[in-house]
Each structure stands twice: as C-alpha cells, then as structure tokens.
C-alpha positions in Angstrom: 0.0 0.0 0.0 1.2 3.7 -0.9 1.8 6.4 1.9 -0.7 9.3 0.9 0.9 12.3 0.8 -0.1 15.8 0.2 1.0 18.7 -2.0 0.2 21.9 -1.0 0.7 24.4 -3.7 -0.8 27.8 -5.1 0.6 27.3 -8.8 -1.2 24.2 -10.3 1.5 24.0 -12.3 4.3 22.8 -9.5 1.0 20.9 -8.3 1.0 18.4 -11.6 4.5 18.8 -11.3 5.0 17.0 -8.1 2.1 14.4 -8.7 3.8 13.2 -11.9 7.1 12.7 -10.5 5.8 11.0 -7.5 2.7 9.2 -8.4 4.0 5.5 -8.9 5.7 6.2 -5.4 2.6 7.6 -3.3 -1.2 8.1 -3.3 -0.9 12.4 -3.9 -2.8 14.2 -2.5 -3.1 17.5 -4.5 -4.4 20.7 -2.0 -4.4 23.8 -4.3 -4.8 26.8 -2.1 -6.1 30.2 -2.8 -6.9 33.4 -1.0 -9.8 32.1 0.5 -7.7 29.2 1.9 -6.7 29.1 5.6 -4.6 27.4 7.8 -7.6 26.0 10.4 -8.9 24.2 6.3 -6.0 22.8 5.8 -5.3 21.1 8.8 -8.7 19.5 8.7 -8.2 18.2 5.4 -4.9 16.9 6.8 -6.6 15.2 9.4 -9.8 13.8 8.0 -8.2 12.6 4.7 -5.9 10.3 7.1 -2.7 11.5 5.3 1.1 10.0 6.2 3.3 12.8 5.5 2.8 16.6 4.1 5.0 18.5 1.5 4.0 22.1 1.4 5.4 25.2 -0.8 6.8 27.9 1.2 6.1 31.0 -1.1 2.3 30.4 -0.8 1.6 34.2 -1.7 4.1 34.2 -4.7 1.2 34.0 -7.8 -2.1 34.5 -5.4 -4.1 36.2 -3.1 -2.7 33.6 0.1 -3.2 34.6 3.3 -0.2 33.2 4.8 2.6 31.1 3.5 3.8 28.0 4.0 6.0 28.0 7.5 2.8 28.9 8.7 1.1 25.8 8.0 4.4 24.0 9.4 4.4 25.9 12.6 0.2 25.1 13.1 1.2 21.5 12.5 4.1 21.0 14.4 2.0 22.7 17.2 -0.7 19.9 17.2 1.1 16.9 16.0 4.9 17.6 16.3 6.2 14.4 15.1 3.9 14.3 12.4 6.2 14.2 9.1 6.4 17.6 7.2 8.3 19.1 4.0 8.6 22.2 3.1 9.5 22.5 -1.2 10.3 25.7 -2.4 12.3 27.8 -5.3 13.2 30.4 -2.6 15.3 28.3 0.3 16.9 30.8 1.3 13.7 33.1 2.0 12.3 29.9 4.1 14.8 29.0 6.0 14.4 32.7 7.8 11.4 32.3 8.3 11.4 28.4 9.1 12.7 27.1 13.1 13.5 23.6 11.4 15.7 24.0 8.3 16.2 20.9 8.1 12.7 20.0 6.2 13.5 22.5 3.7 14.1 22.0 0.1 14.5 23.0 -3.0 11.9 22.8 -6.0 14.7 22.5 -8.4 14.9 18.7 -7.1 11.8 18.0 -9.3 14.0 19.0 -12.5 16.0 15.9 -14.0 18.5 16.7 -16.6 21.0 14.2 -16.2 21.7 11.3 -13.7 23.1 13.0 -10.9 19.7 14.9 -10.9 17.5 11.9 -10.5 20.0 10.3 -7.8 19.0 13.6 -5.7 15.5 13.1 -6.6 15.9 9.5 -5.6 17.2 10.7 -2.3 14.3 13.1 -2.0 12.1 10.0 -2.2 13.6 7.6 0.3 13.8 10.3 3.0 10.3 10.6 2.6 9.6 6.8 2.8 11.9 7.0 5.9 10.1 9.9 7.7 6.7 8.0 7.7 8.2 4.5 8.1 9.6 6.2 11.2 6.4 8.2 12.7 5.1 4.7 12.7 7.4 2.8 14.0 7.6 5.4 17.0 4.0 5.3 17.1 3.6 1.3 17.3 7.2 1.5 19.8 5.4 3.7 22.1 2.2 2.0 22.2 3.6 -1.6 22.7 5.7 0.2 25.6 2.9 1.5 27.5 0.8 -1.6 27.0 4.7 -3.5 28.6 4.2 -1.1 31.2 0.9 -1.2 32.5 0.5 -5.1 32.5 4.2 -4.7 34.9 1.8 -2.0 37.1 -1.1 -4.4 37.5 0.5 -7.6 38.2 3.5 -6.3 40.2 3.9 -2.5 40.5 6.6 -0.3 39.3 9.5 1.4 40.8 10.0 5.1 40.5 12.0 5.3 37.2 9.2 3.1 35.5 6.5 5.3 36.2 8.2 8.6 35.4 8.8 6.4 32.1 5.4 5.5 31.8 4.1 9.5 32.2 6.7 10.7 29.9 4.8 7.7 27.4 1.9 8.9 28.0 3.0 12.4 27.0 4.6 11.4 23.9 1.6 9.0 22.9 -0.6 12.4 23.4 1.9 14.0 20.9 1.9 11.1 18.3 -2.0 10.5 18.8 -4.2 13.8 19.1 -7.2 12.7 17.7 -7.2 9.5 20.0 -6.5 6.8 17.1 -3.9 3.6 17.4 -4.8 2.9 21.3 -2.8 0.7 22.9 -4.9 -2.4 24.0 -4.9 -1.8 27.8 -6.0 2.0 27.3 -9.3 1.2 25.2 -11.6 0.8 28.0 -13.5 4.5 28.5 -12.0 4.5 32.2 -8.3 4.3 30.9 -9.4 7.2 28.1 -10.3 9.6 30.8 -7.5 9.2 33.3 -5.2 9.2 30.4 -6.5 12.4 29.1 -6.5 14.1 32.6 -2.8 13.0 33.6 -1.5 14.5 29.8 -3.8 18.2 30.8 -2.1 18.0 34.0 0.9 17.7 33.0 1.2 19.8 30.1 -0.4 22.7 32.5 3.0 21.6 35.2 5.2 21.7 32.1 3.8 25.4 31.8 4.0 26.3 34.5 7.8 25.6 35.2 8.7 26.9 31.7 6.9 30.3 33.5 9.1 30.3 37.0 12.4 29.6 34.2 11.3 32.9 32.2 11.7 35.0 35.6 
C-alpha cells in the first residue's frame, strides 16, 4: 500500500509537477490553495483525509491572493502533532529557512527537474527520506504504544518502581503527541475509564510543564 501524501501548492502547475514525479511512489494528494484558503482548512483536510506525510510550498503568496505562507502551516502542525512528518519545497530556500525554526525540512523545487543522472539520484534521495520519515512516525508510534501496554500489565500484576512510572508519564506524554485525535490505542488504554484518566494525567501535566517553563522565564 502507498503512503498518501499531500502537495500543498498555489501554482497548479508545481502541483502536476509533483504528482507526476511521484505518483507511482505515493497516493498524492493534491491541496491547491487560494486566497480564501486558511490554515484551520487545511489542517482538517490533513486530518480527515488520514494523510502519512505533508509536503508544502513555502512562497504560498508568490502567484495568489494567500493569506499566509507556508511556514505557517508547518508551525500550526508542528504545534498539534509535532512528530507528524512535514516538507517544506520551495524555489526560494533561502527566504524559508528565515522564516522556518527547522531548516532541516526545507528543500528546493529544483529537485523535481532531472536533466541528467546526478539529478535523478537527488531526486531518488528526496524520495527515500520521505519513505523514511513515515516509516519512522510509525514505527515510533507502534514502539510507544507496545511500551505503555509493557508497562501497564508490569503496574497491575506487580507494580513499578519510580524510574518506571516517570517512564510510563513521559509515554503517555509522547503518545498524546503522536495520537491527538485518539486513534492507534494501545490495547490496555481502550476501556473509556483508561481514556479519561489518560486524558487528565497529559492536561495536567502539560499545564505543570507550563508552569515551570513560566518560574524559568523569571
């Protein structure tokens, strides 16, 4: 099965671009924005179109009416799902990467032009790091999940030490992080109870975690 990936692009042109190059590779996506586009849209078509990864232009404003460009979208999805996997393409890298906190997602459109072989060995590159980012949101995904489930059937059967449970909260943390919407439970969390005391320890904590970054500021 192909990884569905979107394209986020205001030029339809870039947009046929990408699907062509990468269409026996992935299920695309294509997400043509406008100036009555908006970040809150896009994120729900991220989220209800169950997409793996996300490859978005950066000069959204370049050739329409855009709102907003595309570190914007980066930074709204990196606030809700942080380890969700993200690209940024774009014909002005250097303009991006000032206005981008990780430069290390950035890259340039001229990877989608192959002239010789050299070109399509850095396109092939381009590919396989995508493969890699979702194989590896996954894999941390399933590796957290089969941690907790480890670590709870320790809890009831024969307790844990201290260093186990402050494993187990930082899991649950990161599980929040990898799962927002509540999808991929770990068997031993599916029962409503384990739901609602796992949602109240991660609100907890993250309002502790606020807290100290607060008394660090003074």
């Amino acid at each position: 099965m192909k990884y569905k990936i979107a394209y986020i692009d205001e030029d339809k042109g870039w947009i046929n671009t990408f699907y062509h190059t990468f269409k026996n590779d992935f299920e695309i996506f294509r997400m043509e924005v406008n100036q009555e586009s908006s970040v809150e849209s896009i994120l729900l078509d991220i989220q209800i179109n169950n997409l793996d990864a996300v490859v978005t232009d950066y000069l959204l404003e370049e050739n329409a009416e855009v709102p907003f460009n595309g570190n914007k979208i980066v930074e709204a999805l990196k606030n809700t799902r942080p380890h969700f996997p993200i690209i940024m393409l774009t014909s002005f890298p250097t303009q991006a990467i000032g206005h981008t906190d990780d430069v290390h997602i950035i890259y340039t459109k001229d990877i989608l032009t192959i002239e010789n072989d050299k070109d399509q060995e850095e396109l092939d590159v381009f590919k396989n790091k995508i493969l890699a980012n979702v194989s590896n949101y996954y894999k941390k995904i399933n590796e957290t999940n089969l941690k907790i489930e480890q670590l709870i059937e320790k809890r009831n059967s024969s307790g844990l030490d201290i260093k186990e449970e402050e494993e187990l909260s930082k899991l649950y943390i990161l599980f929040d992080e990898l799962n927002p919407d509540g999808k991929d439970l770990p068997a031993n969390l599916i029962n409503r109870d384990s739901i609602t005391k796992l949602n109240e320890f991660v609100k907890e904590t993250k309002e502790i975690l606020e807290e100290l970054k607060k008394m660090n500021k003074k």
